[in-house]
Backbone as JSON, one array per atom type, in Angstrom:
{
  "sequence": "XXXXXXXXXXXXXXXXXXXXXXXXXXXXXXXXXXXXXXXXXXXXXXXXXXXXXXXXXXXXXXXXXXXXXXXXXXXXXXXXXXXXXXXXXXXXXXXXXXXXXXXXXXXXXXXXXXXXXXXXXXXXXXXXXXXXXXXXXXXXXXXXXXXX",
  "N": [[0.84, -1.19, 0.0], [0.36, 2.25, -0.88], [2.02, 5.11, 0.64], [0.9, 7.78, 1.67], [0.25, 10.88, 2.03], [-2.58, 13.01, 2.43], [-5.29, 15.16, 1.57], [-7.34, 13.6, 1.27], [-7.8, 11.74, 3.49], [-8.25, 13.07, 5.74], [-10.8, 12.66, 8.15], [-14.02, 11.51, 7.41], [-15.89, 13.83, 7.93], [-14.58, 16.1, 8.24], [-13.61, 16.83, 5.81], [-16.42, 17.25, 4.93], [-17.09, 19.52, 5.78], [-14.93, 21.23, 4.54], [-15.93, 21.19, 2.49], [-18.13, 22.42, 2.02], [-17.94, 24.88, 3.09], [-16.1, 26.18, 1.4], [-18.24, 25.8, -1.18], [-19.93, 28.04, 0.22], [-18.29, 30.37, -0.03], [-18.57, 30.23, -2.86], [-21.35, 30.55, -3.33], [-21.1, 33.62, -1.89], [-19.58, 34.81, -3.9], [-21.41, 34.98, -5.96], [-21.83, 34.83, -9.55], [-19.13, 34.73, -10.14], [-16.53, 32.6, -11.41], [-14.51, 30.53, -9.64], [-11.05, 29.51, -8.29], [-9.67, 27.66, -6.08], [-6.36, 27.42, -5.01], [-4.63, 25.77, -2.97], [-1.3, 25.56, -1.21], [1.83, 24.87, 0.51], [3.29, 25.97, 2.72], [6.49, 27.71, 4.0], [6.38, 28.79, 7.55], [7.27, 31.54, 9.3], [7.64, 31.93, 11.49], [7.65, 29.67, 12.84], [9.63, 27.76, 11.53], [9.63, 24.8, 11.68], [6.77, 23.67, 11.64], [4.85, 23.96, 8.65], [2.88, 26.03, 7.19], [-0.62, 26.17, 5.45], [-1.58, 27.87, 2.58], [-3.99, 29.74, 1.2], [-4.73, 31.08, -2.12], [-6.84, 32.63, -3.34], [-8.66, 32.61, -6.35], [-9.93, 34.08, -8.94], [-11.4, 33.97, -12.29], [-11.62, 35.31, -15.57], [-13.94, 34.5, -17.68], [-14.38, 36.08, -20.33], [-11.67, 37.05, -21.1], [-10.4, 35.38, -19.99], [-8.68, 35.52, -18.58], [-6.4, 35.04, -15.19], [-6.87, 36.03, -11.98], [-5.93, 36.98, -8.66], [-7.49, 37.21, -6.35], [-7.54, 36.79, -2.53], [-5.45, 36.53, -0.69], [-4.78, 33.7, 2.36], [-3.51, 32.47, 5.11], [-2.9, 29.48, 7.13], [-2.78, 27.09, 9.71], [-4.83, 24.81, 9.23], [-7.05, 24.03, 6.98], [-9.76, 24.86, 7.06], [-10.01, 26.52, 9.32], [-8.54, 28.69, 7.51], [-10.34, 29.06, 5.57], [-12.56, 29.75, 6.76], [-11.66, 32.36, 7.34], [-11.47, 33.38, 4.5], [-14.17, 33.9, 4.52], [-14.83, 35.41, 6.2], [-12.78, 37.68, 5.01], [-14.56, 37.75, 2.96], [-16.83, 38.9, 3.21], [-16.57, 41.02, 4.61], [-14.74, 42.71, 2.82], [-15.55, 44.83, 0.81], [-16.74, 46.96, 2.85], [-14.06, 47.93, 3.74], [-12.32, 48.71, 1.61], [-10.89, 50.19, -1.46], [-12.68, 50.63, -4.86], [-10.92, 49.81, -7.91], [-10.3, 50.32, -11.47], [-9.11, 48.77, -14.18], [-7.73, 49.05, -17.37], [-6.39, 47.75, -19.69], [-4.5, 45.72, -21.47], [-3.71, 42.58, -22.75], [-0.47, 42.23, -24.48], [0.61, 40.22, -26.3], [-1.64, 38.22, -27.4], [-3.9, 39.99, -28.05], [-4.49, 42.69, -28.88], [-6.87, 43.75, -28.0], [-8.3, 46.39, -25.71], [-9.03, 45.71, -22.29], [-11.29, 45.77, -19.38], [-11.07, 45.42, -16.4], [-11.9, 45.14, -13.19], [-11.28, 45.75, -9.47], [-10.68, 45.18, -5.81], [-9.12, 47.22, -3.31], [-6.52, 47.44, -0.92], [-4.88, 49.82, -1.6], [-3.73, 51.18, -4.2], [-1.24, 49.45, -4.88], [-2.09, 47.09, -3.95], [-3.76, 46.64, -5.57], [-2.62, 45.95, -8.33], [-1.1, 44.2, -7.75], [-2.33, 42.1, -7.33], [-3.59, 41.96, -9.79], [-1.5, 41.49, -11.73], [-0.88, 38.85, -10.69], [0.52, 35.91, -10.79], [1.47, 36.18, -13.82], [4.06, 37.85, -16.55], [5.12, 40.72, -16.34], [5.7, 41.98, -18.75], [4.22, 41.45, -20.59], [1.96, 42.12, -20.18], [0.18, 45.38, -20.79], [-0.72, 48.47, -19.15], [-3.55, 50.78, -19.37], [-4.69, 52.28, -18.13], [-5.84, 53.7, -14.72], [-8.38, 53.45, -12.48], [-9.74, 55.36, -9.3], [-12.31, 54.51, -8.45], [-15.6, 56.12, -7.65], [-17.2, 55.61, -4.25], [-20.2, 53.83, -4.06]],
  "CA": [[0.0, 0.0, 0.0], [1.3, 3.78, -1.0], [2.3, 5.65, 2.0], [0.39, 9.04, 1.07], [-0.31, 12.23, 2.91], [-3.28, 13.95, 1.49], [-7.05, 15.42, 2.03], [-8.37, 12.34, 1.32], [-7.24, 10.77, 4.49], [-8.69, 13.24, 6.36], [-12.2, 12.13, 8.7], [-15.34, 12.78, 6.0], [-16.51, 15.31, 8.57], [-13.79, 17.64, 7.9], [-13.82, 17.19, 4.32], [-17.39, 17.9, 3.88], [-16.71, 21.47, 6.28], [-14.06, 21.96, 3.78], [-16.63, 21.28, 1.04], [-19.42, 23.47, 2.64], [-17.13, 26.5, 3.65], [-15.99, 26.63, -0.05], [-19.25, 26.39, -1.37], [-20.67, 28.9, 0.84], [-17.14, 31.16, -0.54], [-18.97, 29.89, -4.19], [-22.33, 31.37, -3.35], [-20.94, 35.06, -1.47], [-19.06, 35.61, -4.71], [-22.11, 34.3, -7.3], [-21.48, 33.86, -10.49], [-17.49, 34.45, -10.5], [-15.85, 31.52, -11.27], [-12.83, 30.78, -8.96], [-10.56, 28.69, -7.9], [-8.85, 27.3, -4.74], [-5.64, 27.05, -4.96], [-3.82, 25.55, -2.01], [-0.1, 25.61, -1.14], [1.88, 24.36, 1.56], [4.62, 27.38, 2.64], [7.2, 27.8, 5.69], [6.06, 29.27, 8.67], [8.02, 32.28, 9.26], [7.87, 32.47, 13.52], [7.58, 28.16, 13.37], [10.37, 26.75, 10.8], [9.33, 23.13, 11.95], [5.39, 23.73, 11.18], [4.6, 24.43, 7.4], [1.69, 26.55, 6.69], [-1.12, 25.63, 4.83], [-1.85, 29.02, 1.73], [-4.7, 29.64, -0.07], [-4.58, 31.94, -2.88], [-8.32, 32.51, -4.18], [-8.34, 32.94, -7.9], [-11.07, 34.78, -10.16], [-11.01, 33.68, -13.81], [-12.39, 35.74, -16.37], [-14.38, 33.74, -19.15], [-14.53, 36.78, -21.52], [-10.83, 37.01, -21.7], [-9.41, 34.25, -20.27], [-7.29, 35.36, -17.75], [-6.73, 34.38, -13.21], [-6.34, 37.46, -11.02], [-5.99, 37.24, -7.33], [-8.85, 37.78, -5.11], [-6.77, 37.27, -1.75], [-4.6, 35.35, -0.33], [-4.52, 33.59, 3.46], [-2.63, 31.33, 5.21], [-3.11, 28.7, 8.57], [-2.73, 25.45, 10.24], [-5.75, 23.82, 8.63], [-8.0, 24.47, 5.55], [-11.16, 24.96, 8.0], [-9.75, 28.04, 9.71], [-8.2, 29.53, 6.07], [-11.33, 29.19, 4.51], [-13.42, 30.58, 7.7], [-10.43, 33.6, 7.62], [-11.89, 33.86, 3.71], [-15.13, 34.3, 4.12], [-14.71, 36.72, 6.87], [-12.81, 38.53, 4.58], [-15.34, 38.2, 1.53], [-18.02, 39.54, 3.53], [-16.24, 42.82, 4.96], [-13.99, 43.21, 1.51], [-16.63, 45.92, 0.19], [-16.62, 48.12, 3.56], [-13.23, 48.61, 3.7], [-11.28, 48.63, 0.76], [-11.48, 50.78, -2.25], [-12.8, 49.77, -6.22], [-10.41, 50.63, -8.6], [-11.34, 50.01, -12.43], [-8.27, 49.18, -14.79], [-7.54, 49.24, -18.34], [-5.41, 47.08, -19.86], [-3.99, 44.97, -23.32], [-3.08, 41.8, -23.55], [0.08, 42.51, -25.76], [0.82, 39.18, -26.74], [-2.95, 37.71, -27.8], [-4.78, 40.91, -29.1], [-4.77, 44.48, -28.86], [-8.21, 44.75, -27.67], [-8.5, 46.9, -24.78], [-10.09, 44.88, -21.45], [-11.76, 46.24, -18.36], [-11.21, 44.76, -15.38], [-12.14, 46.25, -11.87], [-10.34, 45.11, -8.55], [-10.88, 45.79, -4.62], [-8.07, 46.33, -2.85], [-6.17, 48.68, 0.17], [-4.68, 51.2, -2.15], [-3.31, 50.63, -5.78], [0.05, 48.53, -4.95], [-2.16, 45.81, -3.58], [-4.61, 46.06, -6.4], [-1.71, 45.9, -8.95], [-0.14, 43.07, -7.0], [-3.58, 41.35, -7.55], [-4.2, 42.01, -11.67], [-0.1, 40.39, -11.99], [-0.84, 37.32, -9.86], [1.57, 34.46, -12.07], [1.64, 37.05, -14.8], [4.69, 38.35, -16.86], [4.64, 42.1, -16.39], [5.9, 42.62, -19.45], [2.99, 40.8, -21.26], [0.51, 43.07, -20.13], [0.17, 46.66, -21.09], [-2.17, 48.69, -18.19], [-3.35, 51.92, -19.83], [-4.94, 53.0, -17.06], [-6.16, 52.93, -13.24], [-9.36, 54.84, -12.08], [-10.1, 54.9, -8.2], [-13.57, 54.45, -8.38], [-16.31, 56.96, -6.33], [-18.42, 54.53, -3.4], [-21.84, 53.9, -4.71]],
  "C": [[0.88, 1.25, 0.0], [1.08, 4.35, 0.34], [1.35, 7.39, 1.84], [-0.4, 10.01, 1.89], [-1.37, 13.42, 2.25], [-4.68, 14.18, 2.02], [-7.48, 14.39, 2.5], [-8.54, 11.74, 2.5], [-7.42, 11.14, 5.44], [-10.29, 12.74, 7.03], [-13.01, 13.22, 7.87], [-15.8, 13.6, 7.28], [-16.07, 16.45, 7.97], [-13.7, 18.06, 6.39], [-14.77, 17.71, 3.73], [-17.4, 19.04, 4.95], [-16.38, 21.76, 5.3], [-15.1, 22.19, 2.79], [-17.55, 22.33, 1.23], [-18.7, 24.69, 2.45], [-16.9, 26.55, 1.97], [-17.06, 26.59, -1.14], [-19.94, 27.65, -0.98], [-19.7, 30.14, 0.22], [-17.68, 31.59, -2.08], [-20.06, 30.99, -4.18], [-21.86, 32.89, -2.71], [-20.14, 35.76, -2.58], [-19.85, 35.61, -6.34], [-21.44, 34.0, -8.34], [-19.92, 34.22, -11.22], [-16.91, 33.0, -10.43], [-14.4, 32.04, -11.18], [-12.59, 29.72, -8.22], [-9.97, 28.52, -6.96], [-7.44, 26.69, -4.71], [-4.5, 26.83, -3.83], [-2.25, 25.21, -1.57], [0.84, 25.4, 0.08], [3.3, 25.55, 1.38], [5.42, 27.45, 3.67], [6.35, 28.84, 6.57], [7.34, 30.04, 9.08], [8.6, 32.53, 11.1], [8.17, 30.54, 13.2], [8.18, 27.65, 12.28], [10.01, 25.51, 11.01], [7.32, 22.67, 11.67], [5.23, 24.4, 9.83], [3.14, 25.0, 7.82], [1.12, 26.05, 5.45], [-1.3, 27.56, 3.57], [-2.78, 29.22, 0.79], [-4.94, 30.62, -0.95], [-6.3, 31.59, -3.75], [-8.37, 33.2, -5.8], [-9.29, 33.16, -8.71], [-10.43, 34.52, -11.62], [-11.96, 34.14, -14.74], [-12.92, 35.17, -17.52], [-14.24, 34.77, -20.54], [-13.22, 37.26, -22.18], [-9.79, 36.45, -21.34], [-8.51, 34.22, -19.32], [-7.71, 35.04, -16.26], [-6.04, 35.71, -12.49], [-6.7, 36.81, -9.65], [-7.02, 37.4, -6.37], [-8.26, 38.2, -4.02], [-6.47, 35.93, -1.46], [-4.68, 34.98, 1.78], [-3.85, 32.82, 3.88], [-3.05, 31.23, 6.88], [-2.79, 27.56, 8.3], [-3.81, 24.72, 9.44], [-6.56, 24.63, 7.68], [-9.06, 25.28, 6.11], [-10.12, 26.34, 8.74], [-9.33, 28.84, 8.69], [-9.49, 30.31, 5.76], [-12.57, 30.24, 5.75], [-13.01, 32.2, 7.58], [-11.38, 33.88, 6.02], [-13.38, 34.07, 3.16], [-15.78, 35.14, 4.87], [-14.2, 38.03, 5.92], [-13.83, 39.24, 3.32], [-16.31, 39.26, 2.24], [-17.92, 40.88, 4.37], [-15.39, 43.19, 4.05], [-14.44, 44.48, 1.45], [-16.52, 46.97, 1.3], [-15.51, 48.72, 3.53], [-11.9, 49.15, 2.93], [-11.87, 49.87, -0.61], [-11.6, 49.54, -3.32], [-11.85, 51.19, -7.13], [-10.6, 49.71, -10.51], [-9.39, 50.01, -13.28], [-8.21, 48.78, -16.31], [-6.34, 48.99, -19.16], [-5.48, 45.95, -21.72], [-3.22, 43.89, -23.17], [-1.88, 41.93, -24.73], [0.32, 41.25, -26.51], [-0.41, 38.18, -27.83], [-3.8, 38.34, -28.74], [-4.5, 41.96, -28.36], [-6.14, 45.17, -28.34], [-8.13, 45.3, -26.3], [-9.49, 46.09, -23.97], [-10.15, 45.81, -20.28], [-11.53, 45.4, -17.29], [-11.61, 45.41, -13.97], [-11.67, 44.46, -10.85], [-10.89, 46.04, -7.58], [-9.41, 45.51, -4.01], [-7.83, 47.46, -1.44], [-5.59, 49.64, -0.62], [-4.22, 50.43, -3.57], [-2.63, 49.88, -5.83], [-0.75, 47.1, -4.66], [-3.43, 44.94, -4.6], [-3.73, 45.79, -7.81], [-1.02, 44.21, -8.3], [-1.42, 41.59, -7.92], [-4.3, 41.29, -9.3], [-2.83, 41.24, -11.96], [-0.12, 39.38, -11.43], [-0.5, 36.62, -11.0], [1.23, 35.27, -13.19], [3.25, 37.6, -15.19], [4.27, 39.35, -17.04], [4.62, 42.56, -17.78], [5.13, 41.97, -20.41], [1.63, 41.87, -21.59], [0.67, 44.85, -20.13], [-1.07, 47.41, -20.19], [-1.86, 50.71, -18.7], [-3.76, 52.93, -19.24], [-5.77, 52.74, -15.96], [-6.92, 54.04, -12.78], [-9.72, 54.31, -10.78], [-11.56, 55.2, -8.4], [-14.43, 55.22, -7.4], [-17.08, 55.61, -5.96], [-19.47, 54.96, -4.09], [-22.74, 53.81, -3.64]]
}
């Protein structure tokens, strides 16, 4: 028998939390499709405990590309995912919308829209380059958006 360290092997309780909590992540962001991408990272105070990382990932169908949502990190999936749907659901109070304007240079020339929430521009910039070559993308411009 393979020796193997993985979800699976966790008690179905916790798996169907995990499944719930990321559903419930599914429904507070409707109909964005996004992905969960999980990552196992050092622990910066606890070298001998890895952190678990989840980087939440919005994928645009109309042109294709994966931007950032946010990123968290813990001991277990079930507190991450609790940590990200705390943040989904106070995102909107305290962050600004900023609206940007950008080109694919590589694919097409058409001008795309994208809009982003973030704490000021560096972290909404951080969040439109997530696994991106900078020098791919052409951003023609960045409007802080007035609250509605």
């Amino acid at each position: 028998m393979e020796n193997r360290h993985n979800a699976i092997q966790q008690p179905a309780e916790i798996l169907l939390k995990e499944i719930e909590l990321e559903n419930q992540i599914r429904e507070l962001l409707n109909d964005t499709q996004i992905y969960f991408d999980y990552n196992i990272v050092p622990d910066k105070q606890d070298a001998k405990t890895p952190l678990i990382k989840l980087d939440l990932i919005t994928i645009n169908r109309e042109h294709n590309q994966k931007f950032l949502f946010h990123s968290t990190k813990g001991h277990n999936k079930i507190a991450i995912l609790e940590d990200m749907i705390a943040y989904i659901t106070e995102f909107k109070k305290n962050q600004e919308s900023y609206e940007i304007e950008w080109i694919d240079t590589k694919h097409n020339a058409k001008v795309q829209v994208s809009w982003f929430r973030g704490n000021d521009i560096f972290d909404v910039l951080q969040k439109f380059y997530y696994d991106k070559k900078q020098s791919r993308f052409k951003i023609l411009k960045i409007t802080l958006m007035p609250e509605s």
